[in-house]
TIRODO-726913 format. One line per field, with one value per atom (N, C-alpha, C): chain; y negated, z, x; residue in one letter. Coordinates in nm, 3 decimals, m for minus. Example, Ala and Ser with C-alpha at 12.3 -4.5 7.8 and 13.67 -1.06 7.14 Angstrom:
<rotis>
chain: [A;A;A;A;A;A]
v: [0.569;0.450;0.330;0.225;0.106;m0.003]
w: [0.780;0.780;0.780;0.708;0.714;0.787]
u: [1.319;1.230;1.320;1.285;1.367;1.290]
res: [a;a;a;s;s;s]
</rotis>
This chain:
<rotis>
chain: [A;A;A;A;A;A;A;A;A;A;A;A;A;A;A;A;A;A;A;A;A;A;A;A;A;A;A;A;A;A;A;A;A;A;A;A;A;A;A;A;A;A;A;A;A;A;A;A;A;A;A;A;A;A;A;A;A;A;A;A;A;A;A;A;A;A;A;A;A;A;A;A;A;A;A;A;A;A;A;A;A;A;A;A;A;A;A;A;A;A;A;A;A;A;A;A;A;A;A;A;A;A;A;A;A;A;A;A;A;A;A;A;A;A;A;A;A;A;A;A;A;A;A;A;A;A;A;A;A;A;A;A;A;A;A;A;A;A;A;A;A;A;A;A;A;A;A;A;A;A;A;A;A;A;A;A;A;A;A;A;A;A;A;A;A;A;A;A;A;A;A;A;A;A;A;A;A;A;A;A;A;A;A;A;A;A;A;A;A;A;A;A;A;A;A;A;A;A;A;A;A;A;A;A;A;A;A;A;A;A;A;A;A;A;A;A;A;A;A;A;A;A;A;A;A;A;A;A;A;A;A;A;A;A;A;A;A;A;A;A;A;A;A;A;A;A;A;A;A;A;A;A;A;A;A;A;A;A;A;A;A;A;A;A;A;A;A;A;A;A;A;A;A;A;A;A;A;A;A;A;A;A;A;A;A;A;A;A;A;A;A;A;A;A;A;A;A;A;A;A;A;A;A;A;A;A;A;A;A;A;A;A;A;A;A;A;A;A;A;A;A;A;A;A;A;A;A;A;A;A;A;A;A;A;A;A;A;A;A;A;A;A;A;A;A;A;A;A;A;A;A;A;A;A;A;A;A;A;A;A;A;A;A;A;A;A;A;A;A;A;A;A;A;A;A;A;A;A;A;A;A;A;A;A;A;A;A;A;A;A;A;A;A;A;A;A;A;A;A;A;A;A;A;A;A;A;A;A;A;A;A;A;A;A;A;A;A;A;A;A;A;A;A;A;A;A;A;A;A;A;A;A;A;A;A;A;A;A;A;A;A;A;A;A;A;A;A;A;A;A;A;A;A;A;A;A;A;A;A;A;A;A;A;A;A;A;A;A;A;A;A;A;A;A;A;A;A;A;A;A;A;A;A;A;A;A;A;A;A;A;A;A;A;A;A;A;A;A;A;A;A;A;A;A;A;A;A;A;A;A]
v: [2.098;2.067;2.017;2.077;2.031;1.915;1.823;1.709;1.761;1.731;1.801;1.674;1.741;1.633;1.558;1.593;1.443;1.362;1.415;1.268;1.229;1.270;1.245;1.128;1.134;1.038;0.989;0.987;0.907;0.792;0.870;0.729;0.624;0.668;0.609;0.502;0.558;0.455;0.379;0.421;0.297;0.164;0.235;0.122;0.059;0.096;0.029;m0.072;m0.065;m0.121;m0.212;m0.175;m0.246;m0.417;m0.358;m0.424;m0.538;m0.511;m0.537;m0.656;m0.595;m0.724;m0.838;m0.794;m0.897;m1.011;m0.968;m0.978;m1.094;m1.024;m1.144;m1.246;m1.244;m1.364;m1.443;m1.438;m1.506;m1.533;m1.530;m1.565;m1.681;m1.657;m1.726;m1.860;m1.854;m1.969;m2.078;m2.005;m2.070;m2.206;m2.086;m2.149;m2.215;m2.229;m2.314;m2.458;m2.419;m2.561;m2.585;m2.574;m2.643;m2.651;m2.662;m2.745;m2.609;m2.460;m2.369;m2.355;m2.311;m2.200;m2.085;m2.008;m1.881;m1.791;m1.885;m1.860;m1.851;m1.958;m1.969;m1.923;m1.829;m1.770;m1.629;m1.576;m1.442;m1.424;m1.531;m1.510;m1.503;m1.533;m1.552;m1.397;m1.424;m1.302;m1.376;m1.207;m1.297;m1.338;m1.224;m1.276;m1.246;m1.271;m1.249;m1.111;m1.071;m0.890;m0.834;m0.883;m0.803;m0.814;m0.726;m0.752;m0.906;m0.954;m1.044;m0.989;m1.113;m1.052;m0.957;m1.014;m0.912;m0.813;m0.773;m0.618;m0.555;m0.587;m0.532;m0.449;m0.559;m0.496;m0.428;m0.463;m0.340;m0.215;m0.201;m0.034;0.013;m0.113;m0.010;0.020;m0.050;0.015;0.149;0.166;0.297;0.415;0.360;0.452;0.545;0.465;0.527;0.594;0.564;0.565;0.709;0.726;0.828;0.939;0.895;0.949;1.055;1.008;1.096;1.186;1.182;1.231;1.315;1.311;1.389;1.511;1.456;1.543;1.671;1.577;1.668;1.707;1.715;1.806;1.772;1.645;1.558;1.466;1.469;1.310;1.203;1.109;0.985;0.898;0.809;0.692;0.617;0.528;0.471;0.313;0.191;0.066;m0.037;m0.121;m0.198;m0.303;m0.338;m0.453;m0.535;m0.583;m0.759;m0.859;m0.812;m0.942;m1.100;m1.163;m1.318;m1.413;m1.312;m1.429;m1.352;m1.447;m1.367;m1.289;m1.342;m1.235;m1.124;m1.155;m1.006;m0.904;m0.947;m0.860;m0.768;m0.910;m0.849;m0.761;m0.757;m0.654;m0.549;m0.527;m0.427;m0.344;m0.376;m0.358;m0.279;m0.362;m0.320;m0.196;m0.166;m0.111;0.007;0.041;0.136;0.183;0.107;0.165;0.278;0.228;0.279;0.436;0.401;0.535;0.630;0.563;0.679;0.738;0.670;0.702;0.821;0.798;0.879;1.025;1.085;1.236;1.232;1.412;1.432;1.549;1.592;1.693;1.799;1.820;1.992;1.946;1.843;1.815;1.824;1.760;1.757;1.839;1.905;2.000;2.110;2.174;2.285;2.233;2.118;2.091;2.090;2.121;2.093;2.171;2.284;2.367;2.343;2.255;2.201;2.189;2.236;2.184;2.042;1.939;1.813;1.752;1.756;1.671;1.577;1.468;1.318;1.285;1.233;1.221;1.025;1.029;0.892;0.875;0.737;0.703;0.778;0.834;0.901;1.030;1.070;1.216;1.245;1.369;1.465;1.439;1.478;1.466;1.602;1.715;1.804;1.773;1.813;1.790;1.909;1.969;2.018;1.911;1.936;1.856;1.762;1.858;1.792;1.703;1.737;1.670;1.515;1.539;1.431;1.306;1.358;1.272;1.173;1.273;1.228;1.177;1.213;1.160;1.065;1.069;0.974;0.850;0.945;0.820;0.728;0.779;0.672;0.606;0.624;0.518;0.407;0.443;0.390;0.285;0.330;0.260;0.144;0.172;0.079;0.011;0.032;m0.075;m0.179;m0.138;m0.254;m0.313;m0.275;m0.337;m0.422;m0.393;m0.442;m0.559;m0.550;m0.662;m0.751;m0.729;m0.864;m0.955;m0.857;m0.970;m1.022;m0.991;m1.077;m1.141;m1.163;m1.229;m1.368;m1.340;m1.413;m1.508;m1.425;m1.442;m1.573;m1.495;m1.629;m1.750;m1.722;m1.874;m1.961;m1.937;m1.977;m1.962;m1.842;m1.771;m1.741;m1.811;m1.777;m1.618;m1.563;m1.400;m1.335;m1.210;m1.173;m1.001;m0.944;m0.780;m0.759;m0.814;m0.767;m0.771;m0.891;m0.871;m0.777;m0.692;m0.595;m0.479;m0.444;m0.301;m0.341;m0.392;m0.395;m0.512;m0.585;m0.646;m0.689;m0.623;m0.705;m0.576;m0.493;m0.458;m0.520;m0.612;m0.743;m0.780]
w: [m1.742;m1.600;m1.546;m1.408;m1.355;m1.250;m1.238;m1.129;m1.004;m0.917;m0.774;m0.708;m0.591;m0.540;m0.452;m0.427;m0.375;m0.446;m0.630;m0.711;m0.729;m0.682;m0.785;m0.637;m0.549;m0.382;m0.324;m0.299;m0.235;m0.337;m0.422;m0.476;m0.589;m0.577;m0.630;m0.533;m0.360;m0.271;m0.246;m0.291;m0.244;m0.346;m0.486;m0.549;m0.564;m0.511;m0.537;m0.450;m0.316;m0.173;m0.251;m0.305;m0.326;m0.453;m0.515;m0.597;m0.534;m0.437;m0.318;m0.252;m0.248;m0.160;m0.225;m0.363;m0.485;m0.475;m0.510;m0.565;m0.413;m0.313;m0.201;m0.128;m0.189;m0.207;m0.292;m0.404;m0.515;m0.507;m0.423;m0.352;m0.304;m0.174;m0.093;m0.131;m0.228;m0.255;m0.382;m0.427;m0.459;m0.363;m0.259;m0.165;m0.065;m0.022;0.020;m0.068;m0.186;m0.302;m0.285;m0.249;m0.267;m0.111;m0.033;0.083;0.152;0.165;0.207;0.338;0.413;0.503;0.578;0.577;0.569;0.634;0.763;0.845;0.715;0.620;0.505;0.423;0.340;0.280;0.296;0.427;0.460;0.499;0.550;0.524;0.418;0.255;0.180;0.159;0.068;0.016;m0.115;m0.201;m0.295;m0.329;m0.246;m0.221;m0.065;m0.021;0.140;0.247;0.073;0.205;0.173;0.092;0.103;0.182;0.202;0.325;0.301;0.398;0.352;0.284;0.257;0.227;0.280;0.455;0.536;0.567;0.535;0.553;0.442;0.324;0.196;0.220;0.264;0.262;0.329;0.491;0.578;0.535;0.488;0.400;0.289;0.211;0.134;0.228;0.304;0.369;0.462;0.510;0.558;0.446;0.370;0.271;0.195;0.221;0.149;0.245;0.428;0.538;0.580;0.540;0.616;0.527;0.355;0.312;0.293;0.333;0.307;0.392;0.534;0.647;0.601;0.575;0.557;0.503;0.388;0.255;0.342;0.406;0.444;0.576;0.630;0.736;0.880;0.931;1.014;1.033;1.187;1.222;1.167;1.095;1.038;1.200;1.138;1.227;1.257;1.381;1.400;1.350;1.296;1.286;1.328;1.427;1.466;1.392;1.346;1.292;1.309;1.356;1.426;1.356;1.241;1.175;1.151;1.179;1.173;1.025;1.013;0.937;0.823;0.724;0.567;0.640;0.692;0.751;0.847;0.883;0.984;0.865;0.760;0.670;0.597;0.574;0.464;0.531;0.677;0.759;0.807;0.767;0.762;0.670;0.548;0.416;0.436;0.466;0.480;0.567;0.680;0.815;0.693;0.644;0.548;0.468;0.390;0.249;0.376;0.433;0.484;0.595;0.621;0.643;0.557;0.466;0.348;0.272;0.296;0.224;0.314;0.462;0.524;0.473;0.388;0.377;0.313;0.306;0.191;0.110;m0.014;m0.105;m0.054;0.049;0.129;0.209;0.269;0.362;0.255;0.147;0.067;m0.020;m0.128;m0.190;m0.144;m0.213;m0.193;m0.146;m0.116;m0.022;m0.088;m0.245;m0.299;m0.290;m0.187;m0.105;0.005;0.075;0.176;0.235;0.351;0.397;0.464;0.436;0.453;0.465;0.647;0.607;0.699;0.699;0.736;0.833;0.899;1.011;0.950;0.880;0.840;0.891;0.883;0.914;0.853;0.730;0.701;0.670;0.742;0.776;0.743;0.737;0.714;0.575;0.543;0.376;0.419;0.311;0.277;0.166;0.185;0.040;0.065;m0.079;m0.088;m0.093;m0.068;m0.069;m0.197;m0.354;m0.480;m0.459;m0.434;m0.433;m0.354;m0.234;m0.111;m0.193;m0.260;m0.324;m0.451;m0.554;m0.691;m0.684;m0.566;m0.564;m0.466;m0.321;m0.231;m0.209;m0.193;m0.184;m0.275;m0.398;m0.493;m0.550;m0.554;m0.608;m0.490;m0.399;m0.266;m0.227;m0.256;m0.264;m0.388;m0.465;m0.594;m0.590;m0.522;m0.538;m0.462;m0.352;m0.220;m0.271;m0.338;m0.418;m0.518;m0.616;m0.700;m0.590;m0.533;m0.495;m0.407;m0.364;m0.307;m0.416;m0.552;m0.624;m0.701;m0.738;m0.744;m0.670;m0.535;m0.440;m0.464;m0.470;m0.476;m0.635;m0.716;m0.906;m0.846;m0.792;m0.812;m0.741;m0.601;m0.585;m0.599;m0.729;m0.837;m0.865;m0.775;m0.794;m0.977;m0.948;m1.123;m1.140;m1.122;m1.135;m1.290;m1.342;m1.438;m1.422;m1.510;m1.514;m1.497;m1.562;m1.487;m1.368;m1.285;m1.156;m1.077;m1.098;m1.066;m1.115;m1.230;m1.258;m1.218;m1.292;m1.257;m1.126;m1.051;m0.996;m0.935;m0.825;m0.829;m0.923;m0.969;m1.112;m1.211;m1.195;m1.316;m1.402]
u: [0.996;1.010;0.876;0.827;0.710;0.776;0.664;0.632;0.609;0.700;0.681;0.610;0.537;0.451;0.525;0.649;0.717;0.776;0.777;0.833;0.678;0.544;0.462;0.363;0.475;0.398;0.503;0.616;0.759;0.763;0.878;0.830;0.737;0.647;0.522;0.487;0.481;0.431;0.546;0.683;0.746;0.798;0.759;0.731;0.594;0.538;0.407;0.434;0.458;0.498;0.568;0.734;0.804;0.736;0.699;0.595;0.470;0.430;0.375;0.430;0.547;0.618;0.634;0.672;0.713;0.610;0.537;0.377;0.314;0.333;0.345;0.393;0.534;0.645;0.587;0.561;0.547;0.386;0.353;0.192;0.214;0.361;0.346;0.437;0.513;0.534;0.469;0.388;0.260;0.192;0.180;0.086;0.153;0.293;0.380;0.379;0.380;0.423;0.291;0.185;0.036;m0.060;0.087;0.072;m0.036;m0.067;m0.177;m0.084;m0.169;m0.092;m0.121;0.025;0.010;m0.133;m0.175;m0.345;m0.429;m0.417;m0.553;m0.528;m0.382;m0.369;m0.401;m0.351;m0.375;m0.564;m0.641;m0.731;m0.883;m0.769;m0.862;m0.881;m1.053;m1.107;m1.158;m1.156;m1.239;m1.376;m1.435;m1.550;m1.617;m1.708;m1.759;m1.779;m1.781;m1.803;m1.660;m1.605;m1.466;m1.371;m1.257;m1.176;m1.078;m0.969;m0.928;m0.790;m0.699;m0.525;m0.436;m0.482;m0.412;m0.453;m0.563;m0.633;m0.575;m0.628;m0.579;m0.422;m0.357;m0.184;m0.161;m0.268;m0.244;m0.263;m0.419;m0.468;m0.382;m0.271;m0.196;m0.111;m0.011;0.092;0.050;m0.074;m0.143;m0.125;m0.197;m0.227;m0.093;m0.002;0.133;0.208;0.214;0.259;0.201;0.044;m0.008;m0.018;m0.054;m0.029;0.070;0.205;0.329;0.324;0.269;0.288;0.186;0.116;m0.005;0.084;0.062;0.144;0.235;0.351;0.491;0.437;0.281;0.217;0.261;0.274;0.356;0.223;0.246;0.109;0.194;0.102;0.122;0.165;0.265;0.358;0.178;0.179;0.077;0.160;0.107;0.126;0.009;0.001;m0.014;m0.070;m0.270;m0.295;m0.255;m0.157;m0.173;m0.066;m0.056;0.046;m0.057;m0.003;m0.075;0.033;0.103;0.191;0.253;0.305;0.360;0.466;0.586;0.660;0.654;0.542;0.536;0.479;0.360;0.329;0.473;0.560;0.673;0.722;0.759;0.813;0.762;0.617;0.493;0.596;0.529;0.568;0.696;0.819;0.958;0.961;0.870;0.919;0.844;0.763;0.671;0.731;0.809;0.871;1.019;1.008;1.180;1.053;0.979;0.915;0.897;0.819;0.785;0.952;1.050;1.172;1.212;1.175;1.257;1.202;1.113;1.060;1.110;1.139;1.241;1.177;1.201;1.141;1.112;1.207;1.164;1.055;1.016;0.907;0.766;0.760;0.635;0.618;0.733;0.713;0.649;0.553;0.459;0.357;0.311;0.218;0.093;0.071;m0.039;m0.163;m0.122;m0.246;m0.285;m0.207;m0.225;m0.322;m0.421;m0.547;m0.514;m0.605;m0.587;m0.713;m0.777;m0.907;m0.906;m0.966;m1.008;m1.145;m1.130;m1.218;m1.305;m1.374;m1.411;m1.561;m1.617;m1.711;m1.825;m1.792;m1.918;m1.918;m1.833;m1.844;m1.656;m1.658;m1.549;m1.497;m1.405;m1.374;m1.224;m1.260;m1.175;m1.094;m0.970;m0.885;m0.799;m0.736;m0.612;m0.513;m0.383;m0.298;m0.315;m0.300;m0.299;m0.381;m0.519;m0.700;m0.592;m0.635;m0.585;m0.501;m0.361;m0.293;m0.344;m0.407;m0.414;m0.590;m0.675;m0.789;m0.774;m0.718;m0.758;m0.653;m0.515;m0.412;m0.377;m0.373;m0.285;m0.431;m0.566;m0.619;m0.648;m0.608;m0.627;m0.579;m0.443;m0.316;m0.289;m0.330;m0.373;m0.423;m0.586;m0.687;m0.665;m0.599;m0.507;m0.427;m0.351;m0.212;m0.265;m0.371;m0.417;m0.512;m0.590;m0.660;m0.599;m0.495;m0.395;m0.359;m0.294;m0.295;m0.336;m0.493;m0.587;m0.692;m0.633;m0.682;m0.582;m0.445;m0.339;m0.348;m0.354;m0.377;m0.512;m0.610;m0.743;m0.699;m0.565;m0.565;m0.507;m0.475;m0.343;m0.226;m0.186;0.006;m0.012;0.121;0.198;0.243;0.135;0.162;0.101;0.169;0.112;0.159;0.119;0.132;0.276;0.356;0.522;0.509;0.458;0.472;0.428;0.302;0.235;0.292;0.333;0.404;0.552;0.613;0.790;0.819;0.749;0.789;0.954;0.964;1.080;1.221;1.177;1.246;1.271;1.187;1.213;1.368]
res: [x;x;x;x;x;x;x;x;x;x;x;x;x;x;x;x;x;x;x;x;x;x;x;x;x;x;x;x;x;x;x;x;x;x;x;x;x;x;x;x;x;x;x;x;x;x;x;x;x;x;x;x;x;x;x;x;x;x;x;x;x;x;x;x;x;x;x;x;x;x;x;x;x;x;x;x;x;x;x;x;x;x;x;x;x;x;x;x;x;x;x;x;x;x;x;x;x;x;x;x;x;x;x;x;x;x;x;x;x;x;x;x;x;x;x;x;x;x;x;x;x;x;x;x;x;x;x;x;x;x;x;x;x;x;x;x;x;x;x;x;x;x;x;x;x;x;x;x;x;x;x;x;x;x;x;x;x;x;x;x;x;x;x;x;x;x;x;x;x;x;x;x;x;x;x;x;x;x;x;x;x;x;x;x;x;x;x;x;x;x;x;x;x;x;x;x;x;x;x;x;x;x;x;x;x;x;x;x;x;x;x;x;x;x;x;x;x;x;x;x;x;x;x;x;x;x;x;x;x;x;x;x;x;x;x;x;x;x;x;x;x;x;x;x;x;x;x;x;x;x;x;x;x;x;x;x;x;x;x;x;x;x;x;x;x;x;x;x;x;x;x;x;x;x;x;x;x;x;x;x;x;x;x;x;x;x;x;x;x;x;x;x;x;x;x;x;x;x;x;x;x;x;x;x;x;x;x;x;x;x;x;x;x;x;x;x;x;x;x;x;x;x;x;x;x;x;x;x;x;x;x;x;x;x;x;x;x;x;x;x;x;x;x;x;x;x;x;x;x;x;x;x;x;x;x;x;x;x;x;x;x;x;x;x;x;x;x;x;x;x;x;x;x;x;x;x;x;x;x;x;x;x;x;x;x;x;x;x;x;x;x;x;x;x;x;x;x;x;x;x;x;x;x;x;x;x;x;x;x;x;x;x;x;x;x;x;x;x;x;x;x;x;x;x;x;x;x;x;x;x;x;x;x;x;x;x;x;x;x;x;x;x;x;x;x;x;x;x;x;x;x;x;x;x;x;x;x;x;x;x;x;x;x;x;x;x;x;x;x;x;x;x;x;x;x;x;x;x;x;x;x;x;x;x;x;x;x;x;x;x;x;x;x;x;x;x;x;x;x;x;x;x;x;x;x;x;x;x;x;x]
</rotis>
């Protein structure tokens, strides 16, 4: 049996997301029990040129959001930077996973020829569908996912690799 590219991008981004969310609960009550708040949490980085918390989560929830759309050949949903607070993020997050759920196998399957290119700051970027997914979205989507929670991990959340792979599968 082959991997169709909507088991191999649905749900990948919505557990990652889902994982995500975990992973930022368990941030935030860290940083509840050690008196932070949510303003100085969402604006840590880990270091000065990097983005902060709430960027990070925004670019994964993009990345999985536009991704799909991409994929199933549909303009990506637009979302709105402006969360200031853990719950508007979690409801980022939430409003995302229930987007990316809504495509369905007939929308993404076949798409791995897909012409798929990107309008970025430094120029153009071409992809086939496959390219787009397995090169741009999911490490994309990772490195966001992954650097929230070691943005979160450095400022002392009781987090460890379950929480990042199985999160709230736990």
């Amino acid at each position: 049996m082959t991997l169709s590219m909507y088991q191999a991008s649905v749900p990948v981004f919505e557990r990652a997301l889902s994982n995500l969310l975990h992973v930022l609960k368990k941030g935030e009550a860290h940083a509840k029990a050690k008196g932070v708040t949510d303003e100085v949490l969402l604006g840590t980085r880990l270091i000065p040129d990097m983005l902060p918390l709430t960027k990070q989560v925004q670019i994964a929830c993009d990345m999985a959001a536009r991704g799909a759309a991409r994929l199933a050949g549909v303009e990506p949903a637009s979302f709105e930077d402006n969360e200031t607070t853990l719950e508007q993020l979690y409801a980022r997050i939430e409003k995302v996973i229930a987007y990316v759920k809504g495509f369905t196998p007939a929308q993404i399957d076949g798409s791995e020829t897909r012409a798929i290119e990107l309008k970025m700051r430094s120029g153009e970027l071409k992809f086939t569908g496959q390219e787009y997914l397995l090169t741009f979205v999911v490490p994309n989507l990772y490195f966001h996912c992954t650097t929230t929670y070691v943005i979160l991990r450095e400022a002392g959340a009781d987090l460890g690799k379950t929480d990042f792979i199985a999160g709230s599968q736990q």
